[in-house]
TORKOLVEX-211623 format. One record per residue: x, y, z of N, C-alpha, C in turn; residue number from 1. Coordinates in steps of 0.02 Angstrom, whole numbers. Layout:
<drennus>
    n.c1    n.c2    n.c3   ca.c1   ca.c2   ca.c3    c.c1    c.c2    c.c3   nr
       X       Y       Z       X       Y       Z       X       Y       Z  NUM
...
</drennus>
This chain:
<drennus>
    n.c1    n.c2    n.c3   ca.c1   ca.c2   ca.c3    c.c1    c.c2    c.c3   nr
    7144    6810    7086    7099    6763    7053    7027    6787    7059    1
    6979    6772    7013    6918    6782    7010    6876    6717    7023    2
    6824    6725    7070    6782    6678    7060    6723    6650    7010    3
    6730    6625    6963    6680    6646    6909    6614    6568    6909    4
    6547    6580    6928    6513    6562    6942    6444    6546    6898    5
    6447    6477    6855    6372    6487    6828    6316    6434    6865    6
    6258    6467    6894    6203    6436    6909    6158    6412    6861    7
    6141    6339    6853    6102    6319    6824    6036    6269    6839    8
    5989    6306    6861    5940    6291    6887    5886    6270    6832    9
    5830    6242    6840    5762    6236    6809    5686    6298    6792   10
    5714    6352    6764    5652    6393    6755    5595    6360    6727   11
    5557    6383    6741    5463    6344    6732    5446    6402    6682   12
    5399    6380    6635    5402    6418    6566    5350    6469    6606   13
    5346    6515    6586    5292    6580    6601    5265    6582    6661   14
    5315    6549    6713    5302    6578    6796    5350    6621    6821   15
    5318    6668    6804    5369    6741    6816    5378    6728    6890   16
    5332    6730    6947    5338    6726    7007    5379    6661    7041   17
    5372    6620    7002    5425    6575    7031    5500    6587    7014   18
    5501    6597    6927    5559    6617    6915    5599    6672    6954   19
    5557    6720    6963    5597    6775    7020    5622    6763    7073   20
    5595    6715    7103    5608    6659    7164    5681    6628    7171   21
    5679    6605    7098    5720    6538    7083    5801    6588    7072   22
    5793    6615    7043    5864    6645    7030    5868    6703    7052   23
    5840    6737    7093    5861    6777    7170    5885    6734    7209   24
    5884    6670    7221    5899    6619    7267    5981    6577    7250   25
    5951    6586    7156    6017    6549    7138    6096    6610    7151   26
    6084    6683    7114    6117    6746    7125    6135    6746    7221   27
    6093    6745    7265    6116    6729    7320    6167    6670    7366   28
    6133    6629    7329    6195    6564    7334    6263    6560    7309   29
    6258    6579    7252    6330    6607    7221    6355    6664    7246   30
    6346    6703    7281    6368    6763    7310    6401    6710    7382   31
    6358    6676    7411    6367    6660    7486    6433    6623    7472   32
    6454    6585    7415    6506    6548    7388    6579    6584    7385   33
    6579    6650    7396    6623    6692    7345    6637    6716    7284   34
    6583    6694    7244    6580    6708    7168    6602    6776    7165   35
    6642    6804    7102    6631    6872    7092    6610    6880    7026   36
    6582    6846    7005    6567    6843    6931    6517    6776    6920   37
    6446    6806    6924    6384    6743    6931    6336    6775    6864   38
    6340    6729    6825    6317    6688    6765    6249    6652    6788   39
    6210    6692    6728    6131    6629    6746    6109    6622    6677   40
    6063    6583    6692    6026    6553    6610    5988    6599    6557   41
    6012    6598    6512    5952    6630    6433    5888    6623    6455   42
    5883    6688    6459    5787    6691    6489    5775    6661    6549   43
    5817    6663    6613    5784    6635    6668    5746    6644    6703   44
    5719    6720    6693    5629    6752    6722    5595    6733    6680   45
    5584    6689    6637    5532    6682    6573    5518    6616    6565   46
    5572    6572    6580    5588    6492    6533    5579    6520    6440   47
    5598    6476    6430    5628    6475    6337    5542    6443    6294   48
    5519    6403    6299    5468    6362    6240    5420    6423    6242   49
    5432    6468    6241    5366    6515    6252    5316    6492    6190   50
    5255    6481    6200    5217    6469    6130    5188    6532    6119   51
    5200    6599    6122    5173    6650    6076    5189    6713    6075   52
    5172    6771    6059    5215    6840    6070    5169    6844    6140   53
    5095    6847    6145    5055    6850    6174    5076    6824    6244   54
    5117    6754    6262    5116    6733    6322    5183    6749    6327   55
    5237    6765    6297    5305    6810    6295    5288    6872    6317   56
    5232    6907    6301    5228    6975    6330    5195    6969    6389   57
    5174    6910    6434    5143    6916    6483    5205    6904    6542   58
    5243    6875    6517    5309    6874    6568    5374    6935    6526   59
    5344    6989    6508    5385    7018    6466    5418    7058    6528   60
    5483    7107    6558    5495    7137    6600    5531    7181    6560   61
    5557    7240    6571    5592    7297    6568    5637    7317    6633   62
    5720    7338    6611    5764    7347    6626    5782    7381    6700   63
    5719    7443    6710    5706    7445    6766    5640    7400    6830   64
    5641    7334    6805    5598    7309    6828    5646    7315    6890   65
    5581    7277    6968    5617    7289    7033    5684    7200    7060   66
    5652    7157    6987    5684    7105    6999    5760    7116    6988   67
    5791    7153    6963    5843    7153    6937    5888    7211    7002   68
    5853    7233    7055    5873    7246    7088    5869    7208    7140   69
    5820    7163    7158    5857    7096    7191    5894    7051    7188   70
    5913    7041    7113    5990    7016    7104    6052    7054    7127   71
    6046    7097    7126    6093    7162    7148    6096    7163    7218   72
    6034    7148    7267    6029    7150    7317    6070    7087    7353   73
    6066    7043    7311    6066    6959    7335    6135    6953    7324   74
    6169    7000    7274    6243    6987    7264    6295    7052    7247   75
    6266    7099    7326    6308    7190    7310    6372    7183    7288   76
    6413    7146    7317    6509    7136    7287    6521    7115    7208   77
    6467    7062    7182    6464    7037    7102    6462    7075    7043   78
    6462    7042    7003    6441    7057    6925    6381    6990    6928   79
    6337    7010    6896    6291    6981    6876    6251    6976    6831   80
    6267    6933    6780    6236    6929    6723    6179    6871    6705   81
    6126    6902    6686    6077    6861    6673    6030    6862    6624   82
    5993    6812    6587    5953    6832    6522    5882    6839    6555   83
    5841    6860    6507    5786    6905    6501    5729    6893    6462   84
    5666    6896    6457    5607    6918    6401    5626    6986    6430   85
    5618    7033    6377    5628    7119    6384    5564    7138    6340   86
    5528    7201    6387    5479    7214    6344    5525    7287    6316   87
    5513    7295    6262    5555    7353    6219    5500    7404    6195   88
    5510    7447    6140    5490    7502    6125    5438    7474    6080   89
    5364    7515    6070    5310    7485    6064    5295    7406    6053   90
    5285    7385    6115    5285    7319    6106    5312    7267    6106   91
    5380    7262    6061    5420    7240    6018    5466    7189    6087   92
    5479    7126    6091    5496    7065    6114    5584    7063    6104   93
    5619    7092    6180    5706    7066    6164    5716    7018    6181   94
    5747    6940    6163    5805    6903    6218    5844    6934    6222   95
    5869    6952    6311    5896    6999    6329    5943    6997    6430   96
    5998    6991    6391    6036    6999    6468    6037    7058    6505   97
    6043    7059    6552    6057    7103    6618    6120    7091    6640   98
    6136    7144    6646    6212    7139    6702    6229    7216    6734   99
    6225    7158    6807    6236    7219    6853    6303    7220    6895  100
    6318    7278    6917    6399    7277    6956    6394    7296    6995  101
    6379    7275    7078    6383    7291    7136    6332    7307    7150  102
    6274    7303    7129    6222    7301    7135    6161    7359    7095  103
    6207    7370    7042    6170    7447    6986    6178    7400    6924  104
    6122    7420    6890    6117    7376    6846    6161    7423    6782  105
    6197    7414    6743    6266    7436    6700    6242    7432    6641  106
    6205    7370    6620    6196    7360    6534    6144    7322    6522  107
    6087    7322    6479    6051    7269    6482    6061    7257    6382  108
    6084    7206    6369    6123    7171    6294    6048    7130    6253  109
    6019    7148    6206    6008    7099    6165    6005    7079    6085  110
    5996    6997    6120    6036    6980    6072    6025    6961    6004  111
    6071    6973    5981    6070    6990    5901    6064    6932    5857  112
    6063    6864    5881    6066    6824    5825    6023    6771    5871  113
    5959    6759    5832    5898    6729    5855    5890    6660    5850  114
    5886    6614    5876    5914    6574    5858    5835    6516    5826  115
    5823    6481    5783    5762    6448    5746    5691    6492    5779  116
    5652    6438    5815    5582    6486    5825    5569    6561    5857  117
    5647    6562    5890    5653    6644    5915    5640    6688    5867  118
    5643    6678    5806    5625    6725    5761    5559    6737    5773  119
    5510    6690    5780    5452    6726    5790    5423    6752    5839  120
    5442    6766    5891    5444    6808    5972    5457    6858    5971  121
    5548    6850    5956    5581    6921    5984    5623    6936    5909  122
    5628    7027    5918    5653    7073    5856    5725    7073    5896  123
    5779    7057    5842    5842    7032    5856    5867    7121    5877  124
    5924    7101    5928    5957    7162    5942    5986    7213    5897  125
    6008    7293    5876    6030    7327    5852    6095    7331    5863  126
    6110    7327    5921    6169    7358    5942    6213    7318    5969  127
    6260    7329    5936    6340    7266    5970    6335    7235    6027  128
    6373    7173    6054    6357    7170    6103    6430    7187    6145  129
    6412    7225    6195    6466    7269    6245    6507    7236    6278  130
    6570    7268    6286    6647    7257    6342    6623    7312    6386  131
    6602    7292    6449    6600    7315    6513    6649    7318    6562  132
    6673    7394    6590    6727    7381    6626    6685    7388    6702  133
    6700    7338    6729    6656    7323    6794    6720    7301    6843  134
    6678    7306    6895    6741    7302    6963    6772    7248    6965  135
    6768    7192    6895    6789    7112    6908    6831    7111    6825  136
    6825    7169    6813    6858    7157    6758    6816    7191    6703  137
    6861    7156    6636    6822    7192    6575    6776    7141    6541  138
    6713    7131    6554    6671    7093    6548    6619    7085    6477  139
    6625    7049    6423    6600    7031    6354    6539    7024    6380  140
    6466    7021    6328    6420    6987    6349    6398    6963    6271  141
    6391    6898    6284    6322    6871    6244    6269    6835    6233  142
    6231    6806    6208    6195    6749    6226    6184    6679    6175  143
    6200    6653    6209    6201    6578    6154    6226    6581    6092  144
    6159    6582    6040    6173    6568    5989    6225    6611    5946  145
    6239    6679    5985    6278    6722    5962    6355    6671    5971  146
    6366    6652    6006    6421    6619    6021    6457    6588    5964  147
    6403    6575    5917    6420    6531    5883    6451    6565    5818  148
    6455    6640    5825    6478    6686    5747    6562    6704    5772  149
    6611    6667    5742    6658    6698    5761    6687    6778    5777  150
    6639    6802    5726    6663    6872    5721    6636    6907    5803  151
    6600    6891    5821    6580    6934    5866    6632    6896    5923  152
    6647    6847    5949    6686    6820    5981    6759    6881    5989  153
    6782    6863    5919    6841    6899    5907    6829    6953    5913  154
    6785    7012    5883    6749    7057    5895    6780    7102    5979  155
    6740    7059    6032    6746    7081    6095    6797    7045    6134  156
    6854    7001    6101    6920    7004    6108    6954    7044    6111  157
    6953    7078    6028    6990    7141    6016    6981    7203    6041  158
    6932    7196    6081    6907    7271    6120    6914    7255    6181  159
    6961    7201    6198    7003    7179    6276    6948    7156    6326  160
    6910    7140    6296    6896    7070    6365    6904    7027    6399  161
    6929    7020    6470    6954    6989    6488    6911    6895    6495  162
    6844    6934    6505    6777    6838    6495    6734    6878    6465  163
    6696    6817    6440    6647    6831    6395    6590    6776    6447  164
    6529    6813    6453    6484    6797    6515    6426    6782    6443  165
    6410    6723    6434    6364    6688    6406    6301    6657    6412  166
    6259    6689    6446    6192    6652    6472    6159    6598    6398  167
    6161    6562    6417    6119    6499    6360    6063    6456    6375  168
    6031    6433    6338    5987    6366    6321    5990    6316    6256  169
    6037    6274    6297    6052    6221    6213    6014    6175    6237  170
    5972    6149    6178    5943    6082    6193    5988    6047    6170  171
    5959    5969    6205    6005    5928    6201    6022    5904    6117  172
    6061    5879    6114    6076    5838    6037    6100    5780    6019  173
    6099    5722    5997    6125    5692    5999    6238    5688    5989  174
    6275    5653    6007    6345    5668    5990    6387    5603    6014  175
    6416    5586    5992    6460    5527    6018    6502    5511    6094  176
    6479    5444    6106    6490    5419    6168    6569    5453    6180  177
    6562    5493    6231    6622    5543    6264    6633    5598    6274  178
    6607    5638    6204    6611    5708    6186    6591    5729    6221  179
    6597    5805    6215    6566    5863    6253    6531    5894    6203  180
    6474    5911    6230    6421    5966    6195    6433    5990    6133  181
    6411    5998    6089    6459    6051    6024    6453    6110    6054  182
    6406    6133    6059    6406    6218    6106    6490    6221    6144  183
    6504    6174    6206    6546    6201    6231    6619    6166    6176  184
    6618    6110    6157    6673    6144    6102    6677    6204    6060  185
    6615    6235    6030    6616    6306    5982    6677    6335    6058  186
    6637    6355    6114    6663    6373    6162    6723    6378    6176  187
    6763    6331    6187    6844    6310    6185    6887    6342    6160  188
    6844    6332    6081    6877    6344    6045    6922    6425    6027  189
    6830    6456    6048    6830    6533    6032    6879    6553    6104  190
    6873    6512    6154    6935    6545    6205    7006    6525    6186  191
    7007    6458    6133    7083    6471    6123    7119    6500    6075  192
    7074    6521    6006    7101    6543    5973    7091    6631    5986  193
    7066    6674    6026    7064    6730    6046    7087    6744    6136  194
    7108    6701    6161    7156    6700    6211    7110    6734    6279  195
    7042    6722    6284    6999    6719    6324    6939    6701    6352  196
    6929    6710    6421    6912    6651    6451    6824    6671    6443  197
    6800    6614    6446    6730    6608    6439    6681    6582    6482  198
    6624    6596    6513    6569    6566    6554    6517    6559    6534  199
    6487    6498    6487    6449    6489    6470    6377    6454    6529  200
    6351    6482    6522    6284    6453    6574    6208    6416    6540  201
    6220    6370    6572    6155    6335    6538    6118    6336    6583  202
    6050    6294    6564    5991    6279    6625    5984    6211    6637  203
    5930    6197    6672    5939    6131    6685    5843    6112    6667  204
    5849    6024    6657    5758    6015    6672    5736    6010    6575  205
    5669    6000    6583    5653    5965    6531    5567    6016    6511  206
    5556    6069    6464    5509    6088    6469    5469    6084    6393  207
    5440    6083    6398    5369    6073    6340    5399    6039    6289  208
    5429    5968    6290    5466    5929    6272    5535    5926    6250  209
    5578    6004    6256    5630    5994    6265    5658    5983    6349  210
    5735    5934    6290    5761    5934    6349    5827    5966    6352  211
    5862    5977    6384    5918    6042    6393    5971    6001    6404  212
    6029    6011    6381    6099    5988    6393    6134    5989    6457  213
    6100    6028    6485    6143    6048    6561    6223    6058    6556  214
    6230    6094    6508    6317    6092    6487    6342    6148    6507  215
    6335    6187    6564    6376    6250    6596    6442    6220    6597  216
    6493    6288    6591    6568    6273    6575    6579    6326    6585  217
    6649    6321    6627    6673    6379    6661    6767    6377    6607  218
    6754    6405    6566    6837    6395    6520    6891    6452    6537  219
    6960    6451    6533    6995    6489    6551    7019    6492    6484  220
    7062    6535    6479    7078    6595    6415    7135    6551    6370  221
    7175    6489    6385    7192    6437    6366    7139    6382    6299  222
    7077    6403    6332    7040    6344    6287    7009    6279    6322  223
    7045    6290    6407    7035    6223    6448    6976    6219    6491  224
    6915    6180    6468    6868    6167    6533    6890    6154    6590  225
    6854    6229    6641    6888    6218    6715    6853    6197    6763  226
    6783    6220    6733    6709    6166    6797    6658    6154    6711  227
    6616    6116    6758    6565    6108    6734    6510    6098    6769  228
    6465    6096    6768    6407    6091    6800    6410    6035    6852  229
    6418    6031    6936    6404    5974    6979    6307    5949    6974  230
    6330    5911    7030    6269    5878    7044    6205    5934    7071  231
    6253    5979    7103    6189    6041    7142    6181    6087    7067  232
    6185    6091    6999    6204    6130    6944    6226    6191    6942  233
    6297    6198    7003    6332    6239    7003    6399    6232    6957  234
    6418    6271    6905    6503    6261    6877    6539    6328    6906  235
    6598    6310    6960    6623    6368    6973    6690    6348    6973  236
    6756    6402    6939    6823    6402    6944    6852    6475    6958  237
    6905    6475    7003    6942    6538    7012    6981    6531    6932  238
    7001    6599    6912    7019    6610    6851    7049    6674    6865  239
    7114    6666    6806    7158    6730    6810    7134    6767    6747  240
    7095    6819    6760    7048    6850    6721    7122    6880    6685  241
    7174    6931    6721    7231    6965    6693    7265    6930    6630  242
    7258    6839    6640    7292    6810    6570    7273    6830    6534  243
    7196    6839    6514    7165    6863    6447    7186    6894    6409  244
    7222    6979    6445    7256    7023    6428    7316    6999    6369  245
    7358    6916    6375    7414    6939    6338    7415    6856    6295  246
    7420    6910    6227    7416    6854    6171    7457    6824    6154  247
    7522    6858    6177    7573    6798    6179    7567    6733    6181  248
    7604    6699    6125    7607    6638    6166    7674    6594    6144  249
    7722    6604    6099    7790    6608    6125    7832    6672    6106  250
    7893    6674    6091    7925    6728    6087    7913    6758    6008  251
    7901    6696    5964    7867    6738    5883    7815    6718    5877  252
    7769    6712    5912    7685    6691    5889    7646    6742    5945  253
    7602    6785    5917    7542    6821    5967    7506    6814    5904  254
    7429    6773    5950    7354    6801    5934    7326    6848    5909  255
    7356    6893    5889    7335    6962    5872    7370    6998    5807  256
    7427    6995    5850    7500    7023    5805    7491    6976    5738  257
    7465    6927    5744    7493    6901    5690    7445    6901    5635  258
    7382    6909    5662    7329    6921    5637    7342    6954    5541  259
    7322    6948    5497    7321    6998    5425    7236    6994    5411  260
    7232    7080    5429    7144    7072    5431    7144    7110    5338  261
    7206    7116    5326    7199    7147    5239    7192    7087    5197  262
    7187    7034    5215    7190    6963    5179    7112    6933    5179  263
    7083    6966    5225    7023    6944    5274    6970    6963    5220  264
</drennus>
């Protein structure tokens, strides 16, 4: 079994120094837990309302920054995935995850589908987003709003991922007395009809008048919410990362097999 772990704490918009604080602390706590697979929030060195490119580039970091080796430090046995402001090639503004494996940082992902005022910050990603084979498995990455394009879901299904590690920021929305989030239904969903498991991570707290859903969800490859965010805004479940592997699901129905992408 895997321990799969999302921290969801309160980043403060453009306090880089606290933020470094905050989720070196959170990455350490989830390590001290047993996590082997710790999940943190969309942009958690930055906070999200950024009001300009100007104050985006003042908390802007790059891939070899030294923070990303104190996550590494705080959690050597993990995978650790986390979002980002990335300063990129002249200038130019990524939302952007990190993920490191045992404490080397492996991939830094961004992301490709921007979601409303992000357009005017950050230049959307080029490049797919990656199946990482890391010591916990074969690890998807994306961020939020990407979540929401089936194709890419299915996408890094079909290239055998066993979870898909999701750093997010959904504000809240209104939805009917009971439901769950629409985010983590899209969520569910995309783990049940591609037969893997998902860790979506939210944040927590209320900044420059948004307020955030606090909807972390820890889903197994079934489709079934297995944590969600407690009272400390930890969601953690052991998970059989190996189910992912098989699309079976009775003796004439597989996920895959049955698939007609010539119809498509």
């Amino acid at each position: 079994m895997t321990r799969v772990h999302c921290a969801q704490p309160a980043p403060r918009v453009a306090d880089l120094p606290h933020n470094r604080e905050l989720s070196v602390s959170a990455v350490r706590g989830a390590a001290a837990r047993g996590a082997d697979v710790i999940v943190l929030p969309e942009l958690v060195t930055s906070g999200y309302r950024l009001s300009s490119v100007a104050e985006a580039a003042s908390v802007a970091l790059t891939p070899d920054d030294p923070l990303f080796a104190e996550w590494g430090r705080a959690a050597p046995d993990s995978v650790v995935v986390g979002g980002f402001c990335e300063r990129g090639a002249g200038g130019r503004l990524h939302n952007s995850a990190a993920v490191l494996d045992r404490g080397e940082l492996v991939a830094a992902y961004r992301k490709t589908h921007l979601w409303d005022e992000e357009k005017l910050l950050f230049t959307p990603g080029s490049a797919a987003p990656p199946v990482l084979d890391t010591s916990r498995g074969r690890i998807g990455v994306l961020i939020c709003y990407d979540l929401e394009f089936p194709e890419l879901t299915r996408k890094l299904a079909l290239e055998g991922a066993d979870l898909l590690a999701v750093p997010t920021n959904w504000p809240l929305v209104p939805r009917p007395a009971g439901e769950r989030p629409p985010e983590v239904v899209i969520a569910m969903a995309a783990a049940r009809v591609n037969g893997v498991a998902i860790a979506c991570c939210d944040r927590a707290g209320t900044e420059r008048g948004t307020r955030w859903t606090e909807g972390s969800a820890v889903i197994d490859h079934e489709g079934w919410v297995r944590a969600e965010a407690d009272e400390s805004g930890c969601a953690e479940a052991d998970l059989d990362l190996a189910a992912s592997r098989t699309k079976r699901r009775t003796a004439h129905a597989d996920l895959f097999a049955d698939r007609r992408p010539e119809l498509y």
